[in-house]
C-alpha positions as CSV (number, residue, x, y, z in Angstrom):
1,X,87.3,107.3,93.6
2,X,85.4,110.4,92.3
3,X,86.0,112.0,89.5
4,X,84.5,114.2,86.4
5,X,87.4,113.5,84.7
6,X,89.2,116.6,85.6
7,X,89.7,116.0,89.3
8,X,90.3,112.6,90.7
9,X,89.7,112.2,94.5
10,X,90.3,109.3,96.7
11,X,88.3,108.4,100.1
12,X,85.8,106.1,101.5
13,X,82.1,105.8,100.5
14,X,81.3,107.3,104.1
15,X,83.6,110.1,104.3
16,X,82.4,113.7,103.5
17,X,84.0,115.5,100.8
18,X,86.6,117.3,102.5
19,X,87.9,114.0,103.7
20,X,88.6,112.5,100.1
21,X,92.1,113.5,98.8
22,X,94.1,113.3,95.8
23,X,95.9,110.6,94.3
24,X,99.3,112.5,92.9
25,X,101.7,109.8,92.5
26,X,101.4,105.3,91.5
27,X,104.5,104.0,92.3
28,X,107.1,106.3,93.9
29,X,107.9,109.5,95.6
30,X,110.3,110.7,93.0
31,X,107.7,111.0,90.7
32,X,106.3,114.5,89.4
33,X,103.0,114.9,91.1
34,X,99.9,114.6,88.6
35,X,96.4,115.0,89.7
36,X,94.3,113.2,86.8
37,X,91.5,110.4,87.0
38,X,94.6,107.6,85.2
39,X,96.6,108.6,88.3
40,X,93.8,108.2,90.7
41,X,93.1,104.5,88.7
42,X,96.7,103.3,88.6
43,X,97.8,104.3,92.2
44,X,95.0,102.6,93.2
45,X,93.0,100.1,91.3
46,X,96.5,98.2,90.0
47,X,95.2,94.8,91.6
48,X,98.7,94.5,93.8
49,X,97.9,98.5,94.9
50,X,94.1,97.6,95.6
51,X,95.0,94.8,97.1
52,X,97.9,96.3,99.7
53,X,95.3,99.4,100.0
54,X,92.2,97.0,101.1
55,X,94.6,94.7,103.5
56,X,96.9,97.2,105.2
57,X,95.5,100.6,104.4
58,X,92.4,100.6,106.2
59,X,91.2,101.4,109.5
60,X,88.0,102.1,111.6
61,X,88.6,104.8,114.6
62,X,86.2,104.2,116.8
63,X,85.6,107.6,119.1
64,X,82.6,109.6,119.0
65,X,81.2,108.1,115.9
66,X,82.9,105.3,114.0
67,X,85.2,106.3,110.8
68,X,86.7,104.7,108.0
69,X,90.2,105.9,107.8
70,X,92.0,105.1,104.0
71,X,95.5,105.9,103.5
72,X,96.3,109.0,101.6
73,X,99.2,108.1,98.5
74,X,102.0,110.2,100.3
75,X,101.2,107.6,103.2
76,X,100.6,104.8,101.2
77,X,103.9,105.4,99.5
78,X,105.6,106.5,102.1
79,X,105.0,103.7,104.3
80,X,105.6,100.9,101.9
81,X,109.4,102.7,101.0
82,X,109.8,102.3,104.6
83,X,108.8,98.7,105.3
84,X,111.3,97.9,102.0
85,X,114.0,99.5,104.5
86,X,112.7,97.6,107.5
87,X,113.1,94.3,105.1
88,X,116.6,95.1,104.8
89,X,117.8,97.0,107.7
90,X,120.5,94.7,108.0
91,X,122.0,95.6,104.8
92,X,121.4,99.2,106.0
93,X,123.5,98.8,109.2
94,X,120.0,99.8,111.2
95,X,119.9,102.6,109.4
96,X,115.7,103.0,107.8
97,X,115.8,107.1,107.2
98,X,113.3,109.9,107.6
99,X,109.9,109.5,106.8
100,X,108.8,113.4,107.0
101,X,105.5,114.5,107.7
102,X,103.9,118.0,107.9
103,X,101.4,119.7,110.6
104,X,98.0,118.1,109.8
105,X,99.6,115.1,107.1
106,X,98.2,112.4,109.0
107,X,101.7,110.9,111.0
108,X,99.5,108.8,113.5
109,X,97.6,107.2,111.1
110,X,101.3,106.4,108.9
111,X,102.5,105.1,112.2
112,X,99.7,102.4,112.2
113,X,99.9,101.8,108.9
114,X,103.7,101.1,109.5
115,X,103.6,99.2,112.3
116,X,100.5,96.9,111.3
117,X,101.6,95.8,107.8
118,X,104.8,95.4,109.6
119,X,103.4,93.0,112.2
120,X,101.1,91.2,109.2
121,X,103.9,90.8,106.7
122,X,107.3,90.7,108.6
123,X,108.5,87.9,111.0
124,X,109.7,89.2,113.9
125,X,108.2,90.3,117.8
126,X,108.1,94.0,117.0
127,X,107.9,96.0,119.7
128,X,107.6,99.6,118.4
129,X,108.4,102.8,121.0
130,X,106.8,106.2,119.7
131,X,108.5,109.0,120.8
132,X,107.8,112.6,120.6
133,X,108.6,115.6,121.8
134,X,105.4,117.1,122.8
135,X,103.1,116.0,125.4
136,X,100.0,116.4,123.5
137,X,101.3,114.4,120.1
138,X,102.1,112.1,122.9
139,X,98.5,112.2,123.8
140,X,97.1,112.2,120.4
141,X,99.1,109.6,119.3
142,X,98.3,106.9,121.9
143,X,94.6,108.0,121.9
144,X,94.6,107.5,117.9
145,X,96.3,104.0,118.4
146,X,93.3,103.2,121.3
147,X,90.8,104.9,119.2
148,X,91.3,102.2,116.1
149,X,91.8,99.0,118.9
150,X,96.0,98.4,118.3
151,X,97.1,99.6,122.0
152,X,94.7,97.3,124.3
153,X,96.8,98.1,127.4
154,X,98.6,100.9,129.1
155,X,102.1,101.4,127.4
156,X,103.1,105.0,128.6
157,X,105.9,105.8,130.0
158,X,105.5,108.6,132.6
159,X,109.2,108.5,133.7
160,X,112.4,107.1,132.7
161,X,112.0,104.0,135.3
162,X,108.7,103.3,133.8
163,X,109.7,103.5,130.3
164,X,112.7,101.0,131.3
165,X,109.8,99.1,133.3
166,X,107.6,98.9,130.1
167,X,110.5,98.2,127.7
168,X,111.4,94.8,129.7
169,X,107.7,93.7,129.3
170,X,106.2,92.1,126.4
171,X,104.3,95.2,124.4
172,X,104.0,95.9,121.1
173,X,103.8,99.3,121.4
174,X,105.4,101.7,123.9
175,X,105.1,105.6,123.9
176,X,107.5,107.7,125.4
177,X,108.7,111.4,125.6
178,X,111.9,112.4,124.2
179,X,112.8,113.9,127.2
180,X,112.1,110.7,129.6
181,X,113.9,108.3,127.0
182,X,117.3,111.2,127.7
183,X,116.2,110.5,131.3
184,X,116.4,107.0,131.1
185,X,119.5,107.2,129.0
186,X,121.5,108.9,132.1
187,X,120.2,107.4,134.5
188,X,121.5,104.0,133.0
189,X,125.2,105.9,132.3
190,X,125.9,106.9,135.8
């Protein structure tokens, strides 16, 4: 945390400036957004929030130079709400909600937040399939995944027949196009 008192920025002792972030909310979405150094101290320094942050919030991307990624508090929040619904998703009928995310909000890096504390802190064999709608999020999200040593093998799907090929294997993540996943949808119904 830096801070003069006034500001309070969050980030990791490596990261340049424009990397660290504000800390605007401790416990919950709903709350008013508030950029102050107690903010900063009890969003993350709590020993539970520190804790969480140091175990599941972490992540080194290896690509041209290795980085420290921290979670920023919408993620940290965000994520956390939605592993709460994942915990109960029977109770929700399946039903977990949208977790939305803005142009440049870091949506990759929530995923592997998501999907890691899942895999650390939920019984289950996960498999999680990432789907988008654009090639190159496609692209950026598997390479982000690679880039921080989660995907260790080649789980795109390039067609419908290979995303039904990859979803009868044992992966723990599969990526996908909207578009094949349709494909694969009608070529199953006819």
């Amino acid at each position: 945390i830096l801070s003069n008192g006034i500001q309070s920025k969050v980030g990791s002792i490596t990261s340049e400036w424009e990397h660290f972030a504000d800390w605007k909310k401790i416990n919950s979405e709903k709350e008013e957004r508030k950029v102050s150094l107690e903010v900063a101290l009890r969003g993350t320094c709590e020993k539970a929030c520190l804790l969480d942050l140091i175990e599941n919030y972490i992540f080194f991307e290896k690509r041209k130079q290795t980085a420290k990624i921290i979670a920023k508090y919408h993620q940290y929040l965000g994520v956390n709400e939605a592993l709460r619904g994942l915990e109960h998703i029977k109770e929700l009928d399946g039903q977990l909600g949208v977790f939305w995310h803005t142009q440049g909000s870091g949506k990759s890096f929530s995923m592997l937040f998501f999907s890691q504390k899942a895999f650390r802190k939920l019984p289950g064999n996960w498999t999680f399939v990432v789907v988008t709608d654009r090639t190159d999020l496609d692209e950026q999200i598997y390479k982000t995944f690679n880039a921080v040593g989660i995907v260790k093998e080649e789980a795109q799907a390039n067609s419908g027949a290979d995303l039904k090929q990859l979803l009868s294997e044992d992966h723990r993540f599969v990526f996908t196009l909207i578009d094949r996943k349709s494909t694969r949808l009608n070529s199953s119904h006819t």
